[in-house]
C-alpha positions as CSV (number, residue, x, y, z in Angstrom):
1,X,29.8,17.3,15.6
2,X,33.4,16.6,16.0
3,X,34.1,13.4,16.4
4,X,32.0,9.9,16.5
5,X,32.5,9.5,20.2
6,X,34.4,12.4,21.4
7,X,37.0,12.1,24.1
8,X,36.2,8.0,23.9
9,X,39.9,6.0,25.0
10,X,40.3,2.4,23.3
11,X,39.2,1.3,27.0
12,X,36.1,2.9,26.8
13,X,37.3,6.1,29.4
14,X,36.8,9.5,28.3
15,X,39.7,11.5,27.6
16,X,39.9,15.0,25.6
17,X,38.2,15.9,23.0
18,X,39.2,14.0,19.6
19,X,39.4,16.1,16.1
20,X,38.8,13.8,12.9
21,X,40.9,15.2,9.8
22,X,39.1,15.9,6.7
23,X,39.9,12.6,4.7
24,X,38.9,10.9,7.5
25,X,35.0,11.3,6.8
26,X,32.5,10.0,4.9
27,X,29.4,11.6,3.8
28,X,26.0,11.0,5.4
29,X,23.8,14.0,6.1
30,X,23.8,15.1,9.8
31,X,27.2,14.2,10.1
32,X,31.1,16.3,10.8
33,X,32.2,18.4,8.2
34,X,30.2,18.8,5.2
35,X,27.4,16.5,6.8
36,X,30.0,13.7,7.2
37,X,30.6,10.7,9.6
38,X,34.1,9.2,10.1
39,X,35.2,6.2,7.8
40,X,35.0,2.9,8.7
41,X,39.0,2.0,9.3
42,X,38.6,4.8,11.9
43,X,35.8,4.1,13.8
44,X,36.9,0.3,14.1
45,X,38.6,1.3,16.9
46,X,35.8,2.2,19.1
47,X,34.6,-0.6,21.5
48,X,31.4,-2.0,19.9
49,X,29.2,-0.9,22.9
50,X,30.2,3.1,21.7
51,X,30.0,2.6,18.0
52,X,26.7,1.0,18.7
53,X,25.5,3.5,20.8
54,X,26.5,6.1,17.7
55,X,24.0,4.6,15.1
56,X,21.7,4.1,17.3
57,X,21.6,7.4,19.2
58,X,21.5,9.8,15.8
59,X,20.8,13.4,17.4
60,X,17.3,14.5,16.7
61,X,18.5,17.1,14.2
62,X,20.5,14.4,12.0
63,X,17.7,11.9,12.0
64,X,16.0,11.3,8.6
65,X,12.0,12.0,8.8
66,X,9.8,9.6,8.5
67,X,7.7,10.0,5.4
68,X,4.4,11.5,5.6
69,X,1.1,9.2,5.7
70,X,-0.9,8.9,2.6
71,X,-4.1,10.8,2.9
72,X,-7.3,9.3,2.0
73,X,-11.0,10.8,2.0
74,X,-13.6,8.0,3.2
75,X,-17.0,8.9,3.0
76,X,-19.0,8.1,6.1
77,X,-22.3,8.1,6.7
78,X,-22.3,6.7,10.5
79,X,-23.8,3.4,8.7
80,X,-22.2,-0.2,9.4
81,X,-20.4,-0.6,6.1
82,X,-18.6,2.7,6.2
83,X,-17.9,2.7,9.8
84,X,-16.0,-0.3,8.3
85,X,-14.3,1.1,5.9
86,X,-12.7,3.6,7.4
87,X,-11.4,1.3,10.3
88,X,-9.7,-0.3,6.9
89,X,-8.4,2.8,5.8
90,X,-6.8,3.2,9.1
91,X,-5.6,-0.4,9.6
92,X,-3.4,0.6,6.3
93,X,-1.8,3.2,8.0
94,X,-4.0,6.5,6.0
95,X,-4.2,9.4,7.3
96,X,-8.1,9.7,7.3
97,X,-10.3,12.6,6.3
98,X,-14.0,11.5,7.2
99,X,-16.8,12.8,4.9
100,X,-20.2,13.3,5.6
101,X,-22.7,15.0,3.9
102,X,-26.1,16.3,5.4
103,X,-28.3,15.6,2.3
104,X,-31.6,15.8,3.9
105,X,-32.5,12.3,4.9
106,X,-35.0,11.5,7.0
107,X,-33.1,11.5,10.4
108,X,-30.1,13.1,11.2
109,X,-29.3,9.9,13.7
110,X,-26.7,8.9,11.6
111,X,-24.4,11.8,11.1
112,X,-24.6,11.7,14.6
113,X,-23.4,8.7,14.3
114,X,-20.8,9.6,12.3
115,X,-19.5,12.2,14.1
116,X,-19.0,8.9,17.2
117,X,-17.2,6.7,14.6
118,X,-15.1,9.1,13.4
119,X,-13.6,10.0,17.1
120,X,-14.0,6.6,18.1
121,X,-11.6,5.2,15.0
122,X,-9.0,8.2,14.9
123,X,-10.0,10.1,11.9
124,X,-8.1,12.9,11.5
125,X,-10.6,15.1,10.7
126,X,-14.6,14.7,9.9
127,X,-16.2,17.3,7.6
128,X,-20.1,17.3,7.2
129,X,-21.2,19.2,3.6
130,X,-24.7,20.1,3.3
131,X,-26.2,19.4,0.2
132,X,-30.0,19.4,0.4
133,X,-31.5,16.4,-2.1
134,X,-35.1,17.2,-0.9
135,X,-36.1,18.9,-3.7
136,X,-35.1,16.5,-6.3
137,X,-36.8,14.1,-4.1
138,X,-37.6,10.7,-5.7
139,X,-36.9,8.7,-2.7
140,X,-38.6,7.1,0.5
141,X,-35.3,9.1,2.4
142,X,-35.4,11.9,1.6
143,X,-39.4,12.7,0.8
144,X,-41.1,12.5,3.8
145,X,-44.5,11.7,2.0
146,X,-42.9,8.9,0.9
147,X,-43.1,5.9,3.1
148,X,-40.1,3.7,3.6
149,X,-41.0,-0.1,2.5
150,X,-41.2,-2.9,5.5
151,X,-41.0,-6.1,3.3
152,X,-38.8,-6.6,0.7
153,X,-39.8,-5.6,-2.4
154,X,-38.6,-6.8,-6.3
155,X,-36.4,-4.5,-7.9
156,X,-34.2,-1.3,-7.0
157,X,-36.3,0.0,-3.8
158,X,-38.1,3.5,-3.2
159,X,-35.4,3.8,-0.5
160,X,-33.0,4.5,-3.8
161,X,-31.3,8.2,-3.5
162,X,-31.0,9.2,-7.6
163,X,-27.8,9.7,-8.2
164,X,-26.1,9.8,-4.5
165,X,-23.0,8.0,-4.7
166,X,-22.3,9.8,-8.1
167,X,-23.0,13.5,-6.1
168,X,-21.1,11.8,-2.7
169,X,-18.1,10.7,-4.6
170,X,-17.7,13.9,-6.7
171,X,-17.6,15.9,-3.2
172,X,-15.2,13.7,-1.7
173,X,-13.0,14.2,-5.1
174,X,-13.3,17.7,-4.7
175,X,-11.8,17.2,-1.0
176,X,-9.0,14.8,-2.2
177,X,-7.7,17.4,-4.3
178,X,-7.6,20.3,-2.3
179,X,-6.1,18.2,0.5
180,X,-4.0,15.9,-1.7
181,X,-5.4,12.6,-1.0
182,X,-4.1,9.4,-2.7
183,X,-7.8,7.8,-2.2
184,X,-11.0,7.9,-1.5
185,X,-12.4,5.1,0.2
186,X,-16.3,4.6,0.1
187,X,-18.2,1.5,1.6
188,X,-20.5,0.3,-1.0
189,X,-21.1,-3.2,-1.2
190,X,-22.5,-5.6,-4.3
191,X,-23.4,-9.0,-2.2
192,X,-25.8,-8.1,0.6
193,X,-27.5,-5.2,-0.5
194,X,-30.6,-3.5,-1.5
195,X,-29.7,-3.9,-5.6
196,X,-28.8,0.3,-5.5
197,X,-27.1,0.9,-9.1
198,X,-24.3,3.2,-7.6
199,X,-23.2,-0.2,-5.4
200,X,-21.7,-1.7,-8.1
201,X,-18.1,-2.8,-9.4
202,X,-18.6,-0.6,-12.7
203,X,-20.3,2.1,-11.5
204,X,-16.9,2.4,-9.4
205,X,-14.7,1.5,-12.0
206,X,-16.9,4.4,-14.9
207,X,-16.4,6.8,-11.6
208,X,-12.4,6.3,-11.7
209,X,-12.0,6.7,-15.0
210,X,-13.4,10.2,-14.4
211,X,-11.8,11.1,-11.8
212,X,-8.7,10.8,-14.5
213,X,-10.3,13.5,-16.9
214,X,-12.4,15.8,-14.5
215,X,-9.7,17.3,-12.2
216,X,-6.6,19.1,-12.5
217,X,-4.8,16.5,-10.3
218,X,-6.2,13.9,-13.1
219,X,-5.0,15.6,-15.8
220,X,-1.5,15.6,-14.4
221,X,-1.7,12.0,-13.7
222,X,-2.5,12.1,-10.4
223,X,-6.2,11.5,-9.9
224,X,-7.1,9.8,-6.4
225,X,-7.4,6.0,-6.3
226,X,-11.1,5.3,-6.1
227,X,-11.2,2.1,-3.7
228,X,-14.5,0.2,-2.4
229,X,-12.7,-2.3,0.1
230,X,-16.2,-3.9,0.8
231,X,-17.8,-4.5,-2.5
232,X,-17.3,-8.4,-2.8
233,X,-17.5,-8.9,0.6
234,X,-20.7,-10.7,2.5
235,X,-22.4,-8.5,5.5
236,X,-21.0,-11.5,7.9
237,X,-17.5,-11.0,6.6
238,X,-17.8,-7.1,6.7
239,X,-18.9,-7.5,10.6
240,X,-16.2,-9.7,11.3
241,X,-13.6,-7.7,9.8
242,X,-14.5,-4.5,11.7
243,X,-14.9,-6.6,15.1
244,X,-11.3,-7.4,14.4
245,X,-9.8,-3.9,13.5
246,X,-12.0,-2.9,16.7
247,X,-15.3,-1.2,15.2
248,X,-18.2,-0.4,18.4
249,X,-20.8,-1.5,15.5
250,X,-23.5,-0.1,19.0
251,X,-22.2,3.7,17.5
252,X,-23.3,3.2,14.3
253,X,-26.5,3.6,13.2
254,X,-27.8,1.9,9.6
255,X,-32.2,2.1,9.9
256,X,-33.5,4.5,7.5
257,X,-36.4,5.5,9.5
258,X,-34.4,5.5,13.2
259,X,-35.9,7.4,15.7
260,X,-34.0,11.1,17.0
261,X,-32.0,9.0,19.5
262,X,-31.1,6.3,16.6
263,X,-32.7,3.6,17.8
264,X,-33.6,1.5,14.8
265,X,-37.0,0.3,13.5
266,X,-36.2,-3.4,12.8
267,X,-38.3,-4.0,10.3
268,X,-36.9,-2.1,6.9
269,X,-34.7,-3.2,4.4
270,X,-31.2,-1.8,6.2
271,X,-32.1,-3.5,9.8
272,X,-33.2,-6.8,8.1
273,X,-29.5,-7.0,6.1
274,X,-28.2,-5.7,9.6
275,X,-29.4,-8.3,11.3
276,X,-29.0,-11.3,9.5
277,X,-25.2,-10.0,8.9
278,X,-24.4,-10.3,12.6
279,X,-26.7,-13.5,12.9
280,X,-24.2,-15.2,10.0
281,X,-21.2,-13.8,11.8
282,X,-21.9,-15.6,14.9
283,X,-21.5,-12.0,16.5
284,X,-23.9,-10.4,19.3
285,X,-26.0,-7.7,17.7
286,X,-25.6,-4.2,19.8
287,X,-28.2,-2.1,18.0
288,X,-30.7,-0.4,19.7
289,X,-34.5,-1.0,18.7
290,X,-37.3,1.3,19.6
């Protein structure tokens, strides 16, 4: 570039081409000589229409890039709360990797499910891991022979997966650092839940701390943020939040015992917290029921 408006007149006519001299410039990359614009006293004597028309026309090779989107891994499991989540994650401007993991639940409705949610919210990508928890069994979901409970029941229920959230969030850590994420974003929630252990503020809080020692991006300082945007949050307020950032709650599928199309029983411990969550909302319930 030669000039800031070549071959502009005081009137505003073109005339021939214009040559700055060299103490006439200032730097700014993408600019004249040396990545230079001209000074100020110069330039003053462009009509303001042209020397508006300079700042804001930069040409495309001068134009400073926008910085890149943080990346953040949200696990999603095609359930309510983490269809949630990752409409969160998104609202803040992330650059989402969704992660499932086939762990050998009782249906596969839901990573379906979260195959919908992740189109339907603009994840960048969606990665399903299998990791089959059916031998270690100990759980209504993922030992068939194990019914899953219909009433409530006192204590942490048989519907409890030992150790999941410990095994999802070291996956999703694994992920973060190959992919240099700055979070992971998982959708547990403390207030209207079935009493799991791995749903609580310090199980999140023991997990970040070693996320800090057990990787080589923690080591160096640069361990992902662990963040759980629902934990304090009511099943009413969760609903109402993702109706605002535009969640279709009828693609997501939260029954433990749904049927192969996803349609939900209605009468375990996930479809009664469902339900009543959208009842205190005020919202219309879309799920589907066998």
């Amino acid at each position: 570039m030669q000039s800031i408006a070549p071959g502009l007149t005081r009137s505003g006519l073109r005339a021939g081409p214009r040559r700055w001299p060299a103490s006439a410039w200032l730097p700014l990359p993408g600019g004249g000589p040396g990545g230079c614009v001209p000074r100020a006293r110069s330039i003053l004597r462009l009509p303001r229409a042209r020397l508006d028309w300079r700042l804001t026309h930069v040409p495309r090779a001068a134009a400073m890039s926008a910085p890149a989107p943080s990346i953040a891994v949200v696990l999603l499991s095609g359930g309510l709360d983490s269809a949630t989540a990752l409409a969160m994650a998104r609202a803040e401007g992330l650059r989402c990797h969704a992660l499932s993991v086939d762990y050998g639940q009782r249906h596969r409705a839901e990573l379906t499910a979260a195959g919908a949610v992740a189109r339907q919210l603009g994840a960048a990508a969606h990665t399903i891991v299998p990791l089959d928890l059916r031998p270690i069994g100990g759980s209504a979901l993922t030992d068939s022979a194990i019914a899953v409970p219909e009433t409530p029941t006192d204590g942490i229920p048989i519907t409890y997966v030992p150790a999941r959230n410990t095994l999802l969030l070291a996956l999703a850590l694994g992920l973060a650092e190959t992919i240099g994420a700055s979070q992971i974003v998982i959708g547990v929630n403390a207030l209207d839940y079935s009493g799991y252990p791995d749903c609580r503020p310090a199980f999140i809080a023991k997990f970040q701390e070693l996320a800090a020692v057990a990787t080589k991006a923690g080591i160096e300082g640069n361990a992902p943020r662990i963040h759980a945007p629902l934990i304090d949050l009511t099943k009413a307020e969760i609903i109402r939040r993702g109706t605002e950032l535009g969640v279709d709650y009828a693609l997501t599928v939260s029954c433990y015992q749904a049927d192969d199309q996803g349609r939900a029983c209605g009468r375990c411990d996930s479809c009664r917290l469902r339900a009543e969550g959208f009842r205190a909302a005020g919202l219309p319930d879309p799920t589907r029921y066998a």
